[in-house]
N, C-alpha and C positions, 0 to 999 in steps of 0.2 A: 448525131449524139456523141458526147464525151465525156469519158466518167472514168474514176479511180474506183479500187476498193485498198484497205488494208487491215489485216487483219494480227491479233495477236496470241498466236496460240489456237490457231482457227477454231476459240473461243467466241470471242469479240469482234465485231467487224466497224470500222469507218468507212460510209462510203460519199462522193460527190460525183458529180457533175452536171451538166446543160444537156438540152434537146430543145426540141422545134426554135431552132436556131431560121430566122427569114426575116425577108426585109420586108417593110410594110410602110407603105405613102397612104397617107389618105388625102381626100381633096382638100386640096390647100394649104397643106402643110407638108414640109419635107419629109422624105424618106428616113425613116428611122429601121436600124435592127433590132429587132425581139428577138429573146431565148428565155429557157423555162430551167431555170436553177434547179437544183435540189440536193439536200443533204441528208445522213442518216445514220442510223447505226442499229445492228443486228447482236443477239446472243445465240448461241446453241448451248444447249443443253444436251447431252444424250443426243436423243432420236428430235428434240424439239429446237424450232428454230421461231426465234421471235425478232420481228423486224419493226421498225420506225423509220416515218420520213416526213421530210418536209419539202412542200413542191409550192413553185409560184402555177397557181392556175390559171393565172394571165393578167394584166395591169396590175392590181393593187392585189389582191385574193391570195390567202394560201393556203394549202392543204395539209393535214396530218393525216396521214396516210401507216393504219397499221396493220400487219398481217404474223400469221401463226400458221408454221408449216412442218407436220409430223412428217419422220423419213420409215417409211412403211418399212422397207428395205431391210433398214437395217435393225424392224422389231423384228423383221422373220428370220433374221441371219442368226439372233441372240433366243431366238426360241428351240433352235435344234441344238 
């Protein structure tokens, strides 16, 4: 796996890179190398964190991939 992030204001985030990076021959045709892209981009808000992506899921297929992640932590830091 190899992947970047950057971020602006550890607001906003860009992120890339590859994994399941392997060679694969099938019969009768040469070795070819596969890897599994993917690009994305995240926000925080406060305590919330909302992500996007995009993944090849293998030959032609791709995924959007989203996710939403509360930071507990730091509701109970801002409660006392």
């Amino acid at each position: 796996h190899l992947g970047f992030e950057i971020d602006y204001g550890k607001i906003v985030f860009l992120r890339g890179g590859v994994g399941n990076i392997q060679r694969v021959q099938l019969p009768g045709e040469i070795q070819n190398t596969t890897l599994q892209p993917t690009v994305g981009v995240g926000l925080r808000l406060k305590n919330i964190y909302i992500d996007y992506a995009l993944t090849n899921a293998g030959g032609e297929l791709y995924s959007n991939v989203f996710s939403l992640k509360f930071d507990i932590n730091r509701l109970t830091n801002y409660c006392f």
